[in-house]
N, C-alpha and C positions, 0 to 999 in steps of 0.2 A: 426737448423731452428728457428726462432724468434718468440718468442707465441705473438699473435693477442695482440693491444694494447688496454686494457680497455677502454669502454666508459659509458657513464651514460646518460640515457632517464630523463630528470626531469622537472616534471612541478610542479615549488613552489608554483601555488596556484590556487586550484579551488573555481572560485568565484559564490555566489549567490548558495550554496547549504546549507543541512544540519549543520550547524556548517563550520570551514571551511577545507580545506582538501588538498593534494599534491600525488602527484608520482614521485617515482622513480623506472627505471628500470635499472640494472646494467647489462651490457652484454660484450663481448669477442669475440668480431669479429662478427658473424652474429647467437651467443648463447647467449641466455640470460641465465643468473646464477639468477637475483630474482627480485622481481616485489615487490614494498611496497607502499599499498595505504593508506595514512593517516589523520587521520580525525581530528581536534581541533576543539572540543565542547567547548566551555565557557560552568563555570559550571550555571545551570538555577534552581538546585535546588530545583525542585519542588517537590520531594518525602521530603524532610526536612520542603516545605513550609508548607505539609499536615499536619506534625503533632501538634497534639494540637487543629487540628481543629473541628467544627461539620461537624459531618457524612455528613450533607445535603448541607453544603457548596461544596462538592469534583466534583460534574459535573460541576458547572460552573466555576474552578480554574483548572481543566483538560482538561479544550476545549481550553484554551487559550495556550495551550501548542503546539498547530496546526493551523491555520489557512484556510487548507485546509479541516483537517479531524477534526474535532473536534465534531462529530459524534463520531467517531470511539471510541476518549476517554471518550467521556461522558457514551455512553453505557459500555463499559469494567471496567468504576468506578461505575457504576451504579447496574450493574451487580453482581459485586462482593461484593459488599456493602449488596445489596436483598439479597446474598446467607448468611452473617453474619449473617441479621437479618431475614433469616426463610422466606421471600416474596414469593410468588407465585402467576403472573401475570395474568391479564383476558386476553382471546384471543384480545380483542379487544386492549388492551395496547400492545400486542405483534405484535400484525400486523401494529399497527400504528408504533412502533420503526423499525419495520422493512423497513415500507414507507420512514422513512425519511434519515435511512442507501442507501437508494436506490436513491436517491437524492446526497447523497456524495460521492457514487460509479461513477454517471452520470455526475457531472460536475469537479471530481477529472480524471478519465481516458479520458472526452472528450478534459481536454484542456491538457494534457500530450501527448497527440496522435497525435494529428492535431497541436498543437502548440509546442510541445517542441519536441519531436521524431521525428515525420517524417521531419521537415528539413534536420534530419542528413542524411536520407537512398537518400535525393533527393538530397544533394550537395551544401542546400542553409544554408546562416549565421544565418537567421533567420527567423519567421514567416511570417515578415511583407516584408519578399526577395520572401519567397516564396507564398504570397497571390498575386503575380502578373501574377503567371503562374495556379496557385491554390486556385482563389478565392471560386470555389466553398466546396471546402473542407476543408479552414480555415474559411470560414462564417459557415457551419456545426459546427466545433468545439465551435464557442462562442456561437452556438445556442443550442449545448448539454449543454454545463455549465450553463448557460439562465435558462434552464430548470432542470437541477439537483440545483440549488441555487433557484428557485421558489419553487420546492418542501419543499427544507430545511424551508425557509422564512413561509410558510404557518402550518407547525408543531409545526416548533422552533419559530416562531417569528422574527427569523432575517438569512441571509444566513453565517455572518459570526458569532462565537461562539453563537451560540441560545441560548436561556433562559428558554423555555418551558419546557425543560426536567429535572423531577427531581426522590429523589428517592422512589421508588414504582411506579412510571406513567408518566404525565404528572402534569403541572399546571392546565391544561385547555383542553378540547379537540376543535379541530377545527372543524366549522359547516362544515358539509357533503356536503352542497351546495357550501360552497364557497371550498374545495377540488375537486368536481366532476369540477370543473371550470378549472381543469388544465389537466383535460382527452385527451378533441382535442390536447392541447400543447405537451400533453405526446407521443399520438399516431403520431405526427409529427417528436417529437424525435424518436420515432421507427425507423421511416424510414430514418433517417439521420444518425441512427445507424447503422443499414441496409448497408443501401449504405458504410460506411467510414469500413466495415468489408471487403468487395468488393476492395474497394480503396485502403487500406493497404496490402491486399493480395499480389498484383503487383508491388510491393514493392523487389528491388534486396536485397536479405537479406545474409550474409557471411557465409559461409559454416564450421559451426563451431558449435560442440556439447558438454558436459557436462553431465557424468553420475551425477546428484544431486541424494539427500535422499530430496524429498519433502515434507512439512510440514505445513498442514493446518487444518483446523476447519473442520470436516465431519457430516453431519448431518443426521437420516435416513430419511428423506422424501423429504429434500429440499436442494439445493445450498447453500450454506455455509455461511451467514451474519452474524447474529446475537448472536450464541448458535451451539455449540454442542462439541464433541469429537474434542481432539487431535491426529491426526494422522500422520502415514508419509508414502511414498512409500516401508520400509523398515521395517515394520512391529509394528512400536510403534503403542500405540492405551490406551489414557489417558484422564484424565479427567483435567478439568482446573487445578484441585486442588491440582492434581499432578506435576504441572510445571515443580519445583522446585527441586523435585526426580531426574529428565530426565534434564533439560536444566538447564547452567549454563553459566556464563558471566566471564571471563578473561582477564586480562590486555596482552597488549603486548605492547614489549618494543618500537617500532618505534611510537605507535599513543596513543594518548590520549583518544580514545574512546576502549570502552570495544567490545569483538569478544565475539557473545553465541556462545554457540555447543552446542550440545548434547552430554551427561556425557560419555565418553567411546569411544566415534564416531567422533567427530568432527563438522564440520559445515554441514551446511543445506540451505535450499533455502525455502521463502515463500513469497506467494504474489500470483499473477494472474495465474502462470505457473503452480505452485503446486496448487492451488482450482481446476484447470480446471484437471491436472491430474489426481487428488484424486477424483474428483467428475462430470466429462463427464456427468457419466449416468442419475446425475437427473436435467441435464436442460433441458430448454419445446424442443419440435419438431424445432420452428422456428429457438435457435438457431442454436442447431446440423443441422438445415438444411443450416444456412449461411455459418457454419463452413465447410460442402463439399462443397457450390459454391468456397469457400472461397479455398479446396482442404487442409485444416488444418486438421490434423489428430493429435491425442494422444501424439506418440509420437515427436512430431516436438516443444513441450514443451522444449524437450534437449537442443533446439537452444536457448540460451537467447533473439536473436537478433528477434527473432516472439514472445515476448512476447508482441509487438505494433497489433498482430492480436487479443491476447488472450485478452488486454487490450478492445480491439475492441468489441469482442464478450461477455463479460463480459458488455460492458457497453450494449449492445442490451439487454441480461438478465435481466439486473437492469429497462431498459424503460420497460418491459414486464410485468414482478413482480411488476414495481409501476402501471401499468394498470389495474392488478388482483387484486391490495388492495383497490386502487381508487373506482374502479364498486363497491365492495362489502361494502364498508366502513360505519359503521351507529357509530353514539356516543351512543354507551350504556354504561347504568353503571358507575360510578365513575372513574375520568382521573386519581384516583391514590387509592392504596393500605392504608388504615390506620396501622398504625401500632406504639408500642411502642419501644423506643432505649432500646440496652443489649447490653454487651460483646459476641464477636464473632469475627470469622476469615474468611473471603470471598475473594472468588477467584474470578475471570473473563478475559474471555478471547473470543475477537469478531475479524472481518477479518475487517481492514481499507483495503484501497486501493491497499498498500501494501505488506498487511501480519499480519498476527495475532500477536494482541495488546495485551497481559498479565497485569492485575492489580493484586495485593492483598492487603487487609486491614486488620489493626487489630485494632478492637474497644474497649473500656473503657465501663463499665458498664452505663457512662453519652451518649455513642454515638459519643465518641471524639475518633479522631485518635490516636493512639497508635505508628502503625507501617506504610509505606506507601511504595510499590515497584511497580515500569512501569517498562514494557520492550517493547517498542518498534517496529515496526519491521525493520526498519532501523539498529538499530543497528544484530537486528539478522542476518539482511543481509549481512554486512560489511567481514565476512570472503570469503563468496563465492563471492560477487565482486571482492575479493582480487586476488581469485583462478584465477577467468576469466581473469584478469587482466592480471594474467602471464601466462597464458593460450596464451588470443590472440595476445600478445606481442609475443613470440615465435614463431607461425603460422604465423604472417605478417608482421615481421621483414622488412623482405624484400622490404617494402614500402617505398617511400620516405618520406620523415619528414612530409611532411603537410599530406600526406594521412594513415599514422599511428597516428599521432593525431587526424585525424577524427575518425579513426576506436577505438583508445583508449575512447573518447568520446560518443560513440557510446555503446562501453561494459558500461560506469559506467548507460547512459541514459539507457540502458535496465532495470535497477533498479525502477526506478523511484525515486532514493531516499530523494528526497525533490521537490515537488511542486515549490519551489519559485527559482529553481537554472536555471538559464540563459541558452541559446539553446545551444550557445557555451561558455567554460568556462575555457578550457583546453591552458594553455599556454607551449608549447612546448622547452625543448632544449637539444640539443644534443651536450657534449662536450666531449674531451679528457682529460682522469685523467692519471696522470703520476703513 
């Protein structure tokens, strides 16, 4: 009997994402043997650019490293920097950072959700295909990002790489009047939030699970933003400072970008699936209450392809919590910590959009950079994308060519792993190798 003749799934290039990146899936009649997802970063350097630099230079040469999140980096370099040099924040600097993470949580998942994901689950090429059948839920989405880049703009000063933030506090704090001015806007967003939690529910999602180890930032009082514990589903439970013990980064030979794992274990999964796992219990009532209209339950996290609800509900979270800092918000006290430069070694590690963002530093007795390491959570993701990859390549084989390209497209979007990567991006082909 004649064995099956090789073929090869390959798409040479996905465009408009993180760095740039390819798949191939090698298969034997209707078996796949391996799935390789690869990623070409150009190198950017920016842990080389740090060093030699001032301390106080590093939030605004780390926000430029995102464009979407650049929150994300400023606090995890800001962070870690405080913990070198001994800081300890007033509530009022801690809530305000917290405000304006809640802002890059709002307009990072709102336009991921309604403009970049959900075309896939509804069939259309793009937003602007699908704002013909769905204008009310692609005008939502530009009015959630509206409103999470208003909040940034009124903290930081501007919505793309802010300035406002530096380290110990702020520059400045912002009048209280002209903050409470974005309450009605907030609470509008609420309900737009609301509603797209509803809307993505009903959503045909593929019947496809993943036992991960999840891994995110747990905190005891509050949903996971800015500060706390490293945890995972699988029993780890660390401190920032400990990263380094636990997680570690790898070359592998198909791709130019490095796979983390965890030391002994392998890869992990973080971002919206793993916060909601690890931490359900401490969001308000509202949204555990969209989440049953919603019929979202715990474990349906396993599904990669519902991280477009979890994305959803998370972004209601984030309008909630920026309505509970807003009411409260008074400028007391000094927008920043005094403090003198020393040699010291500072960890940090905060949730972008993504997944938790790891910095370290190591400072010079002048306050100058020494040493400088980011991880990403992108790249921490890149292994278990890999996984799903040849996961759901196996399971839906059986597709014809344009509809396992969707679905292939569809696993790497559940990622979200770059903001700026096009709706569809996946060029498909299928030949025979002799």
């Amino acid at each position: 009997m004649a064995m099956p003749i090789p073929e090869t799934i390959r798409v040479d290039y996905l465009a408009r994402v993180e760095g740039e990146g390819a798949l191939t899936v090698k298969m034997r009649g209707k078996e796949v043997e391996t799935a390789e997802f690869r990623i070409f970063e150009p190198p950017r350097f920016f842990e080389a650019l740090l060093r030699g630099r001032e301390h106080t230079e590093v939030p605004d040469i780390t926000s430029r490293i995102c464009g979407i999140c650049p929150i994300a980096y400023q606090m995890s370099a800001t962070h870690a920097i405080e913990q070198a040099l001994g800081l300890q924040l007033t509530p009022t600097i801690r809530e305000l950072r917290r405000l304006i993470f809640c802002g890059e949580w709002i307009e990072s998942h709102g336009l991921h959700v309604t403009m970049l994901h959900a075309p896939d689950f509804l069939g259309y090429d793009d937003a602007i295909q699908m704002a013909q059948k769905y204008p009310k839920q692609v005008t939502a989405g530009l009015k959630l990002k509206k409103a999470g880049n208003d909040l940034m703009t009124a903290i930081g000063g501007r919505e793309i790489h802010p300035i406002n933030v530096r380290i110990g506090g702020f520059y400045r704090f912002p009048e209280p009047a002209a903050l409470r001015k974005l309450l009605e806007p907030m609470k509008h967003a609420r309900d737009l939030a609301f509603d797209t939690v509803r809307f993505v529910s009903t959503l045909d999602f593929p019947d496809y699970v993943h036992d991960y180890e999840f891994v995110a930032l747990s905190h005891p009082d509050e949903y996971p933003i800015n500060e706390g514990r490293i945890v995972s589903s699988r029993g780890l439970n660390i401190t920032a400072a400990e990263y380094l013990e636990h997680f570690e980064e790898i070359h592998i030979e198909h791709t130019h970008a490095l796979h983390s794992v965890i030391k002994g274990r392998g890869e992990y999964l973080t971002g919206p699936q793993a916060r909601y796992y690890l931490n359900e219990e401490k969001l308000p009532e509202t949204v555990k209450q969209a989440a049953r209209l919603a019929n979202f339950k715990r474990k349906d996290c396993l599904n990669p392809f519902k991280s477009i609800i979890v994305r959803s509900l998370e972004m209601l979270y984030a309008c909630e919590e920026a309505i509970r800092i807003l009411n409260a918000y008074e400028a007391e006290g000094l927008s920043w910590i005094p403090y003198a430069p020393h040699a010291g070694v500072g960890h940090g590690c905060t949730e972008a959009p993504r997944g938790i963002l790891y910095h370290r530093y190591e400072l010079d007795p002048a306050g100058l950079i020494r040493e400088a390491k980011i991880v990403p959570p992108t790249s921490q993701n890149q292994k278990a994308i890999e996984t799903d990859l040849l996961n759901v390549a196996r399971k839906f084989i059986h597709l014809p060519k344009d509809q396992l390209q969707r679905r292939c497209e569809q696993a790497v979007r559940n990622y979200d792993p770059c903001i700026s990567c096009a709706t569809h991006f996946l060029k498909l082909e299928i030949e025979n190798v002799a």
